[in-house]
C-alpha positions in Angstrom: 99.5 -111.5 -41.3 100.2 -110.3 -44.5 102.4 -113.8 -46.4 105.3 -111.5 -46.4 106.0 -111.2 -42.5 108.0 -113.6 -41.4 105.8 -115.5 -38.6 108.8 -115.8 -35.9 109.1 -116.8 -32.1 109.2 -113.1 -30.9 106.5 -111.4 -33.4 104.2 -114.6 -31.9 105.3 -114.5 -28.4 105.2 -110.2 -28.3 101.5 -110.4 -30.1 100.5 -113.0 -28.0 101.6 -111.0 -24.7 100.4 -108.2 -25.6 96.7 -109.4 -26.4 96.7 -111.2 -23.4 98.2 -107.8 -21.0 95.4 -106.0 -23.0 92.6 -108.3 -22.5 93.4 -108.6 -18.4 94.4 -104.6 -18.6 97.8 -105.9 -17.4 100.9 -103.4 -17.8 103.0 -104.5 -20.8 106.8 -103.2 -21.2 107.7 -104.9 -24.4 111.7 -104.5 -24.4 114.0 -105.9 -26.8 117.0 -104.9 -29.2 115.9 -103.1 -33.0 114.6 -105.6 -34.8 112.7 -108.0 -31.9 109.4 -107.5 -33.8 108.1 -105.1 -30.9 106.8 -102.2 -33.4 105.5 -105.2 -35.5 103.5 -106.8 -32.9 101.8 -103.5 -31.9 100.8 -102.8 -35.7 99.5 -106.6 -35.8 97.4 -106.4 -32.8 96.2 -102.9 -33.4 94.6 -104.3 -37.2 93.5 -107.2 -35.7 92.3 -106.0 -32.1 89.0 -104.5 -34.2 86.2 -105.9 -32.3 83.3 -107.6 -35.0 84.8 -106.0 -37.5 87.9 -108.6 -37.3 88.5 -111.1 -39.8 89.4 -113.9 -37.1 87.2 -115.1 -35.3 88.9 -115.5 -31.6 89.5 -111.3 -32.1 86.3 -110.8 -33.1 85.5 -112.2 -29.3 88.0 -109.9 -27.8 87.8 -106.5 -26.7 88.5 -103.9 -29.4 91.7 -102.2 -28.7 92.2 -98.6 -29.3 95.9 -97.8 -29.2 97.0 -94.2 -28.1 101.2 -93.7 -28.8 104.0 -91.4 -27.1 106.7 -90.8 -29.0 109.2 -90.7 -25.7 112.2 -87.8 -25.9 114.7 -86.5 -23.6 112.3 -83.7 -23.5 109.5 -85.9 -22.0 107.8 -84.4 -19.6 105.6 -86.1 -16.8 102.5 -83.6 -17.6 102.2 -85.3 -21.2 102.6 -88.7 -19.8 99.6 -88.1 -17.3 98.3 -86.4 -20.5 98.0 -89.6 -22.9 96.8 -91.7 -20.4 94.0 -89.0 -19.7 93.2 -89.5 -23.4 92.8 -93.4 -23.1 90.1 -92.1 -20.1 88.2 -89.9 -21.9 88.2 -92.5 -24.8 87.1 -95.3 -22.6 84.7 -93.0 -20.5 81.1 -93.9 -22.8 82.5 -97.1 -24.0 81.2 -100.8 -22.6 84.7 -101.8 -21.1 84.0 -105.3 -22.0 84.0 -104.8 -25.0 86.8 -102.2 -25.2 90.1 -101.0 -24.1 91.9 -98.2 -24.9 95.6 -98.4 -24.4 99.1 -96.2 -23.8 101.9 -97.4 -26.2 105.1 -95.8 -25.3 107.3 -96.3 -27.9 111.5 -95.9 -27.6 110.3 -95.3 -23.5 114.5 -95.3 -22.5 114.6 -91.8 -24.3 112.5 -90.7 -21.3 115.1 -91.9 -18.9 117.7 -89.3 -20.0 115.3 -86.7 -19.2 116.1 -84.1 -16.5 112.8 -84.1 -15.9 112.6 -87.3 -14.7 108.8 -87.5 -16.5 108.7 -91.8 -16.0 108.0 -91.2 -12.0 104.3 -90.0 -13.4 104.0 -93.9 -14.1 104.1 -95.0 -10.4 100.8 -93.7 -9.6 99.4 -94.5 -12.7 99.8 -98.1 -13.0 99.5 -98.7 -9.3 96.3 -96.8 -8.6 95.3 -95.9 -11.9 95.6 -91.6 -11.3 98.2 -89.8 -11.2 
């Protein structure tokens, strides 16, 4: 971290989840009040996450991580969820999954809740099973 970022108990405890989650491909809903270090963490672990091109040694033995956001709305729909996790497929598809992982990050996800569309049911089937 750069010496400017404060190194508090939930920037180290969402990092440390989240490397973890992403390592054992383990659904991750980070939730917290502005401010919890949640947008933080992901920027950390997406720099550092870089496979042998890391500066630390313990990430250069992890998987590279290849984060693809969702900006949630109201206007979410559950095509464009399926959608993003279709890109972390095609991403992964020629890769050597041991050696990488491509992720979805929704970020602000309870804007998709208002949504008459109802586009978070597409998650159901894609966590469980994997397809939706």
């Amino acid at each position: 971290l750069p010496p400017r970022i404060g190194r508090n108990h939930a920037l180290k405890e969402n990092v440390f989840m989240m490397v973890v989650c992403i390592g054992l491909r383990i659904p991750l809903f980070l939730v917290g009040k502005p401010g919890s270090s949640k947008s933080l963490a992901k920027d950390v672990v997406k720099s550092a996450m870089i496979g042998d091109l890391s500066n630390s040694k313990l990430y250069k033995q992890l998987q590279q991580a290849h984060l693809v956001s969702y900006q949630c709305s109201p206007l979410s729909t559950a095509d464009e969820i399926i959608s993003t996790f279709s890109r972390c497929e095609g991403i992964q598809k020629y890769t050597d999954l041991k050696r990488f992982v491509a992720c979805v990050v929704f970020d602000v996800v309870e804007l998709a809740e208002d949504s008459p569309r109802l586009p978070l049911k597409a998650l159901r089937p894609l966590l469980e099973i994997g397809r939706a």
